[in-house]
Structures are given as structure tokens and as C-alpha cells.
C-alpha positions as CSV (number, residue, x, y, z in Angstrom):
1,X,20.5,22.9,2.5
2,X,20.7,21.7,-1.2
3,X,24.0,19.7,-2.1
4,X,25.6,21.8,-4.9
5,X,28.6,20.1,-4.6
6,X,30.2,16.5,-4.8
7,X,33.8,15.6,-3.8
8,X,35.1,11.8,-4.8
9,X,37.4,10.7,-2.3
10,X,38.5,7.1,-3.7
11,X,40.7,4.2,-3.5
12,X,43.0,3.6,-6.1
13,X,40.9,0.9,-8.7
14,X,37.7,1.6,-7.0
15,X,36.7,3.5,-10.0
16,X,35.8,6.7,-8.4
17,X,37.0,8.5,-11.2
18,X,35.2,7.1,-13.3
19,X,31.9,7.1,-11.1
20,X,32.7,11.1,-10.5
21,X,32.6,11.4,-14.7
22,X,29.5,9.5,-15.0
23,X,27.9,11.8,-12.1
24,X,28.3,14.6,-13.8
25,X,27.4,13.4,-17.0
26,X,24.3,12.7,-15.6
27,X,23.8,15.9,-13.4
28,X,24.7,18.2,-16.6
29,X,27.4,19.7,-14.5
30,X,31.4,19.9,-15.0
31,X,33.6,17.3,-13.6
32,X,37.1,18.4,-12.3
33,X,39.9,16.1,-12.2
34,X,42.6,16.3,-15.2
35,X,41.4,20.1,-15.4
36,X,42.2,20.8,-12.3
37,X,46.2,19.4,-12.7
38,X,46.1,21.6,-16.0
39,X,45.1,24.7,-14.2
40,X,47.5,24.3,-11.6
41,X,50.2,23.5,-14.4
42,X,49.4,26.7,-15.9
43,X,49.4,28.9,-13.1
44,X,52.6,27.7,-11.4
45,X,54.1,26.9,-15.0
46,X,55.1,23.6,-13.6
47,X,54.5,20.5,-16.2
48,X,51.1,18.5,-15.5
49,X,52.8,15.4,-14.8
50,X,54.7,16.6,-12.4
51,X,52.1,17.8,-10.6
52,X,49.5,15.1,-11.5
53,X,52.4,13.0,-9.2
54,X,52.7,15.4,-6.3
55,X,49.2,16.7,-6.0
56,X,48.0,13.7,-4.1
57,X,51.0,12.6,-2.9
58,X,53.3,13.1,-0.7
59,X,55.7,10.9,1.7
60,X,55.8,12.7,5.2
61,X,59.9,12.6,4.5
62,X,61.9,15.9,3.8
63,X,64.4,13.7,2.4
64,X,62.1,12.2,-0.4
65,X,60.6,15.5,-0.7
66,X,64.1,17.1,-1.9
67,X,64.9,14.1,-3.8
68,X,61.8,14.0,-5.7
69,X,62.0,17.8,-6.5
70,X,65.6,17.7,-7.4
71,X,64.7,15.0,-10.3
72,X,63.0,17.8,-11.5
73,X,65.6,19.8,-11.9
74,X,64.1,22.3,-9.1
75,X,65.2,23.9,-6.2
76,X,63.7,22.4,-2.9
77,X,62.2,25.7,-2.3
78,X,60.5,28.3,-4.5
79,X,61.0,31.9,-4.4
80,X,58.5,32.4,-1.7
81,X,60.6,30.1,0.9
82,X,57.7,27.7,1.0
83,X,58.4,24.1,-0.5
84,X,57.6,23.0,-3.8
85,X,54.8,20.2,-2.9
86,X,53.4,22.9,-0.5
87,X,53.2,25.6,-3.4
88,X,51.4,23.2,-5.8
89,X,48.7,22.5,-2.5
90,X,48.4,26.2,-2.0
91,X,47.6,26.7,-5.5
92,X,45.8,23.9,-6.3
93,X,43.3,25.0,-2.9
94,X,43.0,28.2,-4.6
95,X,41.5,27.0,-7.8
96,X,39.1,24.5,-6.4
97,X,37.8,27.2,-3.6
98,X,37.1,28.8,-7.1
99,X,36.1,26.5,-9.1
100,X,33.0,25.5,-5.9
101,X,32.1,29.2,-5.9
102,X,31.2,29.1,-10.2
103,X,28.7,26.9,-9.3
104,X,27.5,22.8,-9.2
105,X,30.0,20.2,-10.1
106,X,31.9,17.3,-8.9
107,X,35.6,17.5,-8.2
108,X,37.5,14.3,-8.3
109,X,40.4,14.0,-4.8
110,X,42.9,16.5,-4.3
111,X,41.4,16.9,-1.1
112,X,38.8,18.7,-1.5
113,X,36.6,17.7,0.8
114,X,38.9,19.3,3.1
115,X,39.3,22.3,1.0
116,X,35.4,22.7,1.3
117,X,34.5,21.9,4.7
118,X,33.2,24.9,5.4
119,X,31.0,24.8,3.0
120,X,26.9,23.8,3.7
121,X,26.2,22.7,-0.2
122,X,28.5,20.2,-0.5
123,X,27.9,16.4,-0.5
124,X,31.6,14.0,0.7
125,X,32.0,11.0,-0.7
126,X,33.8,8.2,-0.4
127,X,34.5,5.4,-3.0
128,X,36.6,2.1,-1.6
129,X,35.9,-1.8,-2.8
130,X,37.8,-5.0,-2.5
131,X,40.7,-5.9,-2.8
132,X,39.8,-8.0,-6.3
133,X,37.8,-5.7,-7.4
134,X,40.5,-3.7,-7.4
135,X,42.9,-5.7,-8.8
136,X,40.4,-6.2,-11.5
137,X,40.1,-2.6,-12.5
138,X,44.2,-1.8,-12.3
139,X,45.0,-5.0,-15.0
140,X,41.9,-3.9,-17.1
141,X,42.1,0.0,-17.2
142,X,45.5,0.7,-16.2
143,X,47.4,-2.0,-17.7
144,X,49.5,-3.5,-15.1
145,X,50.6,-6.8,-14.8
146,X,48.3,-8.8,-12.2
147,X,51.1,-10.2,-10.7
148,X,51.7,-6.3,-9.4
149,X,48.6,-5.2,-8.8
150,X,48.5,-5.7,-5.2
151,X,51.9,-3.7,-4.9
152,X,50.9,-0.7,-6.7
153,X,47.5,-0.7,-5.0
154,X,49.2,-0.3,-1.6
155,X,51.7,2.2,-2.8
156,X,49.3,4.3,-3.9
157,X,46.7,4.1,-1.3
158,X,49.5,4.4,1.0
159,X,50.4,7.7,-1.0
160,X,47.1,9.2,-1.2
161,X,46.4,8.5,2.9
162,X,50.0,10.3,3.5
163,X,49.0,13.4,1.6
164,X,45.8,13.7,2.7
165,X,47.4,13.3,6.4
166,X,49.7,15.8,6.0
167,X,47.6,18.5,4.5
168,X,44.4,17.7,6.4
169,X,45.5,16.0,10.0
170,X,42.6,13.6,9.1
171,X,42.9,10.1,8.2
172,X,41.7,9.0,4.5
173,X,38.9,7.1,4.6
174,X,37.7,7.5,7.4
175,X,33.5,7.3,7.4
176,X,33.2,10.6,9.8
177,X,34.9,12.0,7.2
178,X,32.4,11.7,4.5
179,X,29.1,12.1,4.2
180,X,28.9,8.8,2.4
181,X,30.7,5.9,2.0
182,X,30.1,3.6,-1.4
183,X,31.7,0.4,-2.3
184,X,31.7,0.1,-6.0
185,X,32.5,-3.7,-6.0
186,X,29.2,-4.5,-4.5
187,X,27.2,-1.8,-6.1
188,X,29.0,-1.1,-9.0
189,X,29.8,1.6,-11.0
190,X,26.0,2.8,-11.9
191,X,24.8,1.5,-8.2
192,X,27.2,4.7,-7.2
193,X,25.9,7.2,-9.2
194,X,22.3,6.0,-9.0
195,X,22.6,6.2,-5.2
196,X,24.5,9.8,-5.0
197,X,21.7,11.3,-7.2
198,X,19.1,9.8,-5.1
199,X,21.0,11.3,-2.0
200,X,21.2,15.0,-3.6
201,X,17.5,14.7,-4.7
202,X,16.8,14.1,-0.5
203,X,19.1,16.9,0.6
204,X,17.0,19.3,-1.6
């Protein structure tokens, strides 16, 4: 069946962001990322930062959960009895399960890969590179200090593999996840993109 569909699973300063962007660009289709924390901000009237944090991570710990939600100036729970990190997923499922039935794009993490599963037209992707490669992208695009680079590449790695645990019982990056599994220092940015087109143009 034709691939209709890309999801970008990536590490953090792999680029896959970017890569997901330039996809689309070159595919003529939309690419959902930032939309999708504005939609979700707009329907559940929370700010997009705060769901920009909590919509691809989480810790596993109530405890942290509360706390981080209470910073907020929330209650722990929302009217419905189900929590707040829990209400932004449920939402947030919604509008990509809607967003894949409008028609071709590419839709950047918040697990969609998951959300989509059971769907035939969609091509899973994974982006990962090394660990300088990495380090390389955070200091350039993302201005922080090399000397805590490593640190924040682990925390959020760590973060996204948590949430993607919880929500999906699968492990992040895992390859039998995916249906491909790119790394961006070794192919680079346009070595991605060129290779996902040439996979959609075989699944046709």
C-alpha cells in the first residue's frame, strides 16, 4: 500500500525535526510539530509551553507528576478525574488521528507512530546519530553550553523514552518499532530525506 504518511521519531540533536520540515517541503505536504502543541493549547486552553514540556514527557513518578502540575498553578486532576499529563495525551491523540485522516503529511514525535499503528499508509521512522553529532547540533541550534551538552542530551532522551514507555509499553527506539532507522550523522540531514523519498516512491 502507498505510504501516505511519515512519523519522525528522533533523538534529541539528531535533527529530526529539522529533517521532518525539509520532507515535507519537498513532498508539498504539511508538517506537524509546533502546530500540533498549538492545537492542543487551544483546545484544552492550556498555554503551549506547558504542553510543548509535557507532551513528550513524562517521568513514570506520581510525585513529579503533581509537582510539575502544581507549578502550574493546576489541580493534579482535571474535571474528568483523569490526570493532567493524561488529558493533554488524550487530546493530543485526537488531533493527530485527525490530522492522518485530512490526508499526506509528516508529523514530527508525540508518538504517533503509536497513535497510527493501525494504519497501512503510514511510513515509521526513526532518526538517532552520535553522540558528537549530537552535541554538535545542541551548542549550534539550541544554544547550550558544550560543557552541558552531554547532560541535557540524556535528560531529554531519557524523557522522551519515559513517555513514550508509559503511553505506548514499547521501548523508544527500538528498530521493530520503525519501519526505518536513519542516522543523520553519517548520512546527514539531506542523506535522510533523500532516502525516505526514495522509500515512499518503492512502497507505491
Amino acid at each position: 500500500m502507498e505510504k501516505k504518511i511519515v512519523t519522525i521519531s528522533r533523538e534529541y540533536g539528531s535533527g529530526g525535526r529539522y529533517i521532518g520540515q525539509q520532507l515535507a517541503k519537498e513532498l508539498g505536504v504539511p508538517c506537524y510539530d509546533q502546530k500540533i502543541i498549538d492545537m492542543v493549547a487551544k483546545e484544552s486552553g492550556f498555554a503551549s509551553d506547558y504542553i510543548e514540556e509535557k507532551g513528550e514527557r513524562i517521568t513514570g513518578s506520581l510525585l513529579f507528576n503533581i509537582a510539575s502540575s502544581l507549578t502550574y498553578a493546576t489541580n493534579v486532576l482535571s474535571g474528568s478525574g483523569t490526570s493532567l499529563q493524561d488529558e493533554i495525551y488524550f487530546i493530543q491523540n485526537r488531533i493527530i488521528r485527525d490530522l492522518a485522516e485530512k490526508g499526506p503529511c509528516v508529523i514530527v514525535g508525540r508518538c504517533a507512530d503509536y497513535i497510527l499503528r493501525e494504519r497501512q499508509d503510514c511510513l515509521n521512522v526513526f532518526i538517532h546519530a552520535d553522540h558528537k553529532t549530537k552535541i554538535q547540533r545542541a551548542v549550534t541550534y539550541f544554544d547550550i553550553e558544550e560543557k552541558d551538552a552531554p547532560a541535557v542530551l540524556k535528560k531529554r532522551d531519557k524523557a522522551r523514552a519515559n513517555h513514550y514507555k508509559y503511553y505506548t509499553d514499547q521501548e523508544w527506539g527500538q528498530v521493530s518499532n520503525y519501519d526505518l532507522a536513519l542516522n543523520s550523522g553519517v548520512l546527514g540531514v539531506e542523506g535522510c530525506v533523500k532516502i525516505i523519498k526514495n522509500v515512499l516512491e518503492l512502497a507505491k
